[in-house]
C-alpha positions as CSV (number, residue, x, y, z in Angstrom):
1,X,50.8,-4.2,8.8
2,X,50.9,-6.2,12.1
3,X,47.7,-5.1,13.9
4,X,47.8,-8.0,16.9
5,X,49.9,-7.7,19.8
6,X,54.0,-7.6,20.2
7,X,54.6,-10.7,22.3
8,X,58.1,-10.1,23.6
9,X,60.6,-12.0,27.0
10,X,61.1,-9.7,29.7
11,X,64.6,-9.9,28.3
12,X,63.9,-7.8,24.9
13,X,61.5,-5.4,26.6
14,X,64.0,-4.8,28.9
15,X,66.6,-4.7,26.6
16,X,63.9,-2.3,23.9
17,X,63.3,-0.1,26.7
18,X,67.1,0.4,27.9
19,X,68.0,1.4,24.1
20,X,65.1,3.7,23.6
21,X,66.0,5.7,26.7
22,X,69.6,5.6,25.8
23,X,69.2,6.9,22.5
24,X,67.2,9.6,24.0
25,X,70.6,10.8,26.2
26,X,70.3,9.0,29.6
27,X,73.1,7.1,31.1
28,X,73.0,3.4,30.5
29,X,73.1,2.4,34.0
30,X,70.3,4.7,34.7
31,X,68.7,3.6,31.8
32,X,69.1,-0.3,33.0
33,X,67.5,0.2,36.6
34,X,64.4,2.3,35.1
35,X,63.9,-0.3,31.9
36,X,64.2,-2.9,34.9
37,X,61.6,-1.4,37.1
38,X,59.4,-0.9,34.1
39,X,59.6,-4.4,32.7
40,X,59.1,-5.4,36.1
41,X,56.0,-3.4,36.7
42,X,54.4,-4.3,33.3
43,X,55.0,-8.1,34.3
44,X,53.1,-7.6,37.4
45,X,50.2,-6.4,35.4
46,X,50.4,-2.4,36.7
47,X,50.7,-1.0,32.7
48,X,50.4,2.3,34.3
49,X,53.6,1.9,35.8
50,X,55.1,0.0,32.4
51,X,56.6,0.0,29.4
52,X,53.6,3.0,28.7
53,X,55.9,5.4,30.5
54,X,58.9,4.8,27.9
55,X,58.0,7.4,25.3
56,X,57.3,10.2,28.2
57,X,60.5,9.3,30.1
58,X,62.4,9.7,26.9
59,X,60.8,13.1,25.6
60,X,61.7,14.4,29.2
61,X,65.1,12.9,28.9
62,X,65.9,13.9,26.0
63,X,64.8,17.2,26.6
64,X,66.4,18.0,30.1
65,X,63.3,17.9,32.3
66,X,64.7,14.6,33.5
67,X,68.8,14.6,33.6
68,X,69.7,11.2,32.4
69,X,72.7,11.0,33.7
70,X,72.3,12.0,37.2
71,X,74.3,10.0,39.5
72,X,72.5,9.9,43.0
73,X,74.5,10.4,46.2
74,X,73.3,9.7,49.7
75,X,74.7,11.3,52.8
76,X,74.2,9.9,56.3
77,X,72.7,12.8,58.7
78,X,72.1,10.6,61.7
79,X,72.7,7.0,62.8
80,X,69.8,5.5,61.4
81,X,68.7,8.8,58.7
82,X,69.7,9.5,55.3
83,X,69.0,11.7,52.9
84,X,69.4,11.1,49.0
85,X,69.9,13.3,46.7
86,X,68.4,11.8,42.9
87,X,69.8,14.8,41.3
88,X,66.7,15.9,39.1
89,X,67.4,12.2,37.3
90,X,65.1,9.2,37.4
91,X,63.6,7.8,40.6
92,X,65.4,4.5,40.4
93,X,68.6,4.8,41.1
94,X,67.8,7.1,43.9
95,X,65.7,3.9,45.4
96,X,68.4,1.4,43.8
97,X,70.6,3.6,46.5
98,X,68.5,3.8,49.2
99,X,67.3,0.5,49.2
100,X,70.9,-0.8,49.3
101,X,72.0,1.4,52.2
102,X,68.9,1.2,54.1
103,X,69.2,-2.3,54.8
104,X,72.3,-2.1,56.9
105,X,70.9,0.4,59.2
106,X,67.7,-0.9,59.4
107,X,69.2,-4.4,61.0
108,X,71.8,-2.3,62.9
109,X,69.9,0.3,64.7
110,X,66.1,-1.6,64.7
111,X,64.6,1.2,62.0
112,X,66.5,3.6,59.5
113,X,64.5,6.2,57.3
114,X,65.9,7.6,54.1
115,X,63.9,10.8,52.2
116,X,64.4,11.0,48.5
117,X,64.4,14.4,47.6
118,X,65.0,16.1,43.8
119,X,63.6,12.6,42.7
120,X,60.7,12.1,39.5
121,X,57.8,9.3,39.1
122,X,58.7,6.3,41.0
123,X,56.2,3.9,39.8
124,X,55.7,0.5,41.1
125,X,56.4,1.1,45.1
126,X,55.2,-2.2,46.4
127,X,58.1,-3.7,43.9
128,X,60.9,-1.4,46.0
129,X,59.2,-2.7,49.5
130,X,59.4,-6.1,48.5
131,X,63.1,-5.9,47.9
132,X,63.4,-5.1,51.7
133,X,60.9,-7.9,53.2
134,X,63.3,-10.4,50.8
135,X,66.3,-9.5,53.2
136,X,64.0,-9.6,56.2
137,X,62.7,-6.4,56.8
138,X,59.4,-4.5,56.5
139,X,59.3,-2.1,54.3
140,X,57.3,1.4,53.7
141,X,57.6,3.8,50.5
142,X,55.9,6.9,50.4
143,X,55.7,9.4,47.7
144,X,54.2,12.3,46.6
145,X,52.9,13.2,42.7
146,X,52.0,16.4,40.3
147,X,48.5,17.8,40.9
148,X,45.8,15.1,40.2
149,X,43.2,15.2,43.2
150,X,41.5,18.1,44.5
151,X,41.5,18.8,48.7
152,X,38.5,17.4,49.6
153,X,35.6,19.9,49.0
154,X,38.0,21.9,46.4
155,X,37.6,21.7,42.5
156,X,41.4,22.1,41.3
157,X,43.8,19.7,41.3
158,X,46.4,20.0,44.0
159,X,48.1,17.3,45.2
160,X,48.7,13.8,43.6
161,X,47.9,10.6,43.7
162,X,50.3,9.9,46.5
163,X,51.2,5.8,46.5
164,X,51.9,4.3,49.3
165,X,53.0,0.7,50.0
166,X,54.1,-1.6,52.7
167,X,56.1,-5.2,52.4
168,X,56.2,-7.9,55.0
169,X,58.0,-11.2,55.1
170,X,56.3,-14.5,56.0
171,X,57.5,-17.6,56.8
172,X,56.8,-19.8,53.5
173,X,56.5,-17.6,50.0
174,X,56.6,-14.2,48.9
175,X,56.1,-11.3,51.5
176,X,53.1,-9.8,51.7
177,X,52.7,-6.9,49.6
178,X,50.1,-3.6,50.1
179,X,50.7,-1.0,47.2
180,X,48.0,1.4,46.4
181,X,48.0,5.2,45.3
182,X,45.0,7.4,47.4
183,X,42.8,7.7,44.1
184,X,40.1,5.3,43.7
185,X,43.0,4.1,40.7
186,X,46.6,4.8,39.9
187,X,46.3,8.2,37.2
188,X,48.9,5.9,35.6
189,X,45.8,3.7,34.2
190,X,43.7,6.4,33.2
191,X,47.0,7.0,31.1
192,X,47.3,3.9,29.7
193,X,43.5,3.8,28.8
194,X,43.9,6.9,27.0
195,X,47.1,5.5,24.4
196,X,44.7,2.7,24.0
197,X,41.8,5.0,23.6
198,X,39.5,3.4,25.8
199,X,37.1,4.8,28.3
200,X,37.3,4.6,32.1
201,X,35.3,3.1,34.5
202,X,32.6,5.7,36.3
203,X,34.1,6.8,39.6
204,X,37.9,6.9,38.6
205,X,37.7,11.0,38.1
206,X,35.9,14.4,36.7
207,X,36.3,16.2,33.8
208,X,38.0,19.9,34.3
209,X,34.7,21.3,34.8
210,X,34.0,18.9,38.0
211,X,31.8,16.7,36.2
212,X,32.1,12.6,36.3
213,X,33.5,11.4,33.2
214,X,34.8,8.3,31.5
215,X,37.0,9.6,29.4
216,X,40.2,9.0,29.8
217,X,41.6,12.5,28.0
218,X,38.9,14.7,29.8
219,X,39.6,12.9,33.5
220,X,43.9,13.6,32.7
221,X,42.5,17.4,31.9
222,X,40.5,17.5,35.3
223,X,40.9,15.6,38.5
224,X,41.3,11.8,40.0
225,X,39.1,10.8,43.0
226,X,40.1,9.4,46.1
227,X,39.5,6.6,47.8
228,X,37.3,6.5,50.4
229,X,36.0,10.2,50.0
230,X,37.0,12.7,52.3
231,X,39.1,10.0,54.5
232,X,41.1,8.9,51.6
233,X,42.0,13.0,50.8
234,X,43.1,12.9,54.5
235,X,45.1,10.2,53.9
236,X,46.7,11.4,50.8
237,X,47.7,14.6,52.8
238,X,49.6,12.4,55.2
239,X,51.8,11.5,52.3
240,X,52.2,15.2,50.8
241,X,53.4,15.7,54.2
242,X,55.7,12.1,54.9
243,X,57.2,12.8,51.1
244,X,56.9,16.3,50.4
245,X,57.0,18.5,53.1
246,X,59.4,15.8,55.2
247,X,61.8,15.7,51.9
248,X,61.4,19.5,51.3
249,X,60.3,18.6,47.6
250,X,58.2,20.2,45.7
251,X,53.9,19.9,46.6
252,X,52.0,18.4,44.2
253,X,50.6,21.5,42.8
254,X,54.5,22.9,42.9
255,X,55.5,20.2,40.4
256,X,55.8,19.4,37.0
257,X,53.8,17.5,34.6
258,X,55.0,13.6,34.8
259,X,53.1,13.4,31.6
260,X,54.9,15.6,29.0
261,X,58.4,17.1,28.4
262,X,57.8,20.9,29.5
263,X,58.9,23.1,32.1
264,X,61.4,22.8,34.8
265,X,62.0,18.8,36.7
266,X,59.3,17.4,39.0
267,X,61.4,18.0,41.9
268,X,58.9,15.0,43.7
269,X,60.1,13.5,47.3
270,X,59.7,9.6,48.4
271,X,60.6,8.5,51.9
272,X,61.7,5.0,52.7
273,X,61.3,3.5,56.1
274,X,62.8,-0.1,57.2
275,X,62.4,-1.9,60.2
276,X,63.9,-4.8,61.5
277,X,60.6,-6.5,63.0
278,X,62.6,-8.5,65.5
279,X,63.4,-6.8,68.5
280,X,60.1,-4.9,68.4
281,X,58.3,-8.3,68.2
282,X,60.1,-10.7,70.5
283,X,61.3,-12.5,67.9
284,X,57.6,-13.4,67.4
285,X,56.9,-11.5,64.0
286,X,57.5,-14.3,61.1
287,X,54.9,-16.2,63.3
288,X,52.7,-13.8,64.0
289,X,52.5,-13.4,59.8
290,X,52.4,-17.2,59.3
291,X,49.3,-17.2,61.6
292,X,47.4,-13.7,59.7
293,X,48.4,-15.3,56.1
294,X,46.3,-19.2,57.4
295,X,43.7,-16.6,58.2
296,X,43.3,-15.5,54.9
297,X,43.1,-19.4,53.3
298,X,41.2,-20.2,56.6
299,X,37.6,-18.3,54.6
300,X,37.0,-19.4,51.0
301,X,37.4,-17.0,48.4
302,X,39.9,-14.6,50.1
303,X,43.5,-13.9,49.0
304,X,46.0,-11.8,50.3
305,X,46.6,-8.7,48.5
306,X,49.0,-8.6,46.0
307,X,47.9,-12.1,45.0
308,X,47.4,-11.3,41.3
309,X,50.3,-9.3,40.8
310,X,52.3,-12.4,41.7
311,X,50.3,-14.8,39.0
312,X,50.9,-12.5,36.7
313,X,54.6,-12.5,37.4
314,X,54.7,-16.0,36.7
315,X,52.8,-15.6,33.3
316,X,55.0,-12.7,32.1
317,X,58.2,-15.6,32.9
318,X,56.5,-18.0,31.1
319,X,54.9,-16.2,28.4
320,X,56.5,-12.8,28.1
321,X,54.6,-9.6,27.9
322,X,52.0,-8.7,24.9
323,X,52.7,-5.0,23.9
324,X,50.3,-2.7,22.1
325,X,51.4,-2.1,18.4
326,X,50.9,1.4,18.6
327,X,53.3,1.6,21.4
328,X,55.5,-0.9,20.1
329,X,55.9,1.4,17.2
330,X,56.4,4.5,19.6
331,X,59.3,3.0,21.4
332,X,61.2,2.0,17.5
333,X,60.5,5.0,16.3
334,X,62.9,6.2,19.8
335,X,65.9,4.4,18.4
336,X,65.3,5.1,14.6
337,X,65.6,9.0,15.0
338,X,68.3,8.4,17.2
339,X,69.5,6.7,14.2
């Protein structure tokens, strides 16, 4: 029995992913844009947000907590606003759509806004943001999440994680990417520590009975911990209220479980916002960002953020991605029942 890693291209995983979830009754092209965003996050390095989530995404599928072949619509509610609808399916054809009709407005009117509403777990959000700052624009994704993080002086979990992320272009190379959830880590890596059965690092969360813990099981049982104590819980308010209450999805403690195939959908809101930094800059943005990214090589030993995420992109082309056995396994054993 193989007991080392499953080296595979991007192209396979993609390809392994796509057939898993179509054997589990999602539409292929919904199935191509989530395997796509998964591959894509798993190259990057954010497993949380990888190929990890295949076996869930399937079970939900398969079972009608996600609809797999939900076709999102969009409807235009005011010059620069729209409002798409992701029909209880997977997040990312909802963004596929946004993203693509976003862009126009956004250079037309200076800013457009789009709120995702009846969406699900839209993982990697720097990777949607940076599709914007490719075509010039800066980009911010919002979203909110089931129950993970107590308000701040509470014990229960009540809203999530709540990502947010901001892309920039630059003059010479990849924009400049911010993506971070309001926990002191994504819950998605507390998930993939617990298929690997590892522990967590102290500080990530506390057990159900509000006691730090590094283990992985007894922190997805209890509660994540914010950044930045009571600040970051602030902070992660402003996005229950940018994605949730602006989308009129569901709260985080309204929502379902991302993590298993029971009860009713998510019902989770994102909200895009692009703006075209010219006319608000006098023209002067790309420079303006040519002269903070020198700062950054101007002291020794600092990067820009997302720094990491792109060496790892370039090692995942290269190389491909290494996948556990035990989730290799998972993912074939998709397709073989399907069988």
């Amino acid at each position: 029995m193989m007991s080392g890693p499953i080296r595979m291209t991007l192209q396979e995983a993609e390809g392994l992913a796509m057939d898993a979830l179509v054997a589990c009754r999602t539409s292929p092209d919904a199935a191509r844009a989530t395997a796509r965003a998964l591959v894509q996050a798993e190259a990057d390095g954010q497993k949380g947000h990888g190929l990890s989530r295949v076996p869930c995404y399937a079970a939900q599928s398969r079972n009608g907590k996600v609809d797999g072949f939900a076709r999102p619509s969009v409807r235009k509610l005011a010059p620069s606003v729209l409002r798409v609808d992701a029909a209880h399916g997977f997040a990312y054809p909802a963004l596929d759509l946004a993203v693509a009709e976003i862009e126009p407005l956004a250079h037309s009117q200076g800013i457009a806004l789009a709120t995702i509403h009846r969406s699900h777990h839209f993982g990697q959000a720097g990777a949607v943001v940076e599709r914007l700052a490719d075509r010039g624009l800066v980009g911010l994704l919002l979203g909110n999440a089931p129950k993970a993080m107590a308000f701040w002086g509470g014990r229960q979990p009540m809203i999530g994680t709540n990502p947010v992320a901001i892309a920039a272009p630059v003059p010479v190379g990849p924009p400049l990417v911010i993506d971070m959830a309001l926990s002191q880590v994504a819950r998605g890596k507390v998930m993939a520590a617990q298929q690997l059965g590892e522990p967590i690092p102290e500080g990530w969360a506390l057990d159900r009975d509000g006691n730090p813990t590094t283990d992985a099981a007894a922190a997805l049982k209890g509660s994540m911990l914010p950044i930045g104590g009571a600040k970051g819980a602030a902070l992660a308010l402003m996005v229950e209220v940018l994605s949730a209450a602006l989308t009129a999805s569901h709260f985080g403690w309204e929502a379902s479980s991302l993590l298993d195939d029971v009860g009713p959908p998510p019902g989770l809101g994102q909200t895009l916002v692009a703006i075209d930094p010219a006319p608000s800059s006098d023209g002067r943005f790309l420079s303006r960002m040519g002269e903070l990214i020198a700062a950054f090589a101007r002291e020794p030993g600092v990067r820009p953020p997302g720094s990491r995420r792109l060496e790892n992109r370039a090692r995942a082309a290269r190389e491909g991605i290494a996948l556990p056995p035990t989730l290799h396994a998972e993912i074939l054993s998709l397709l073989e029942a399907a069988a």
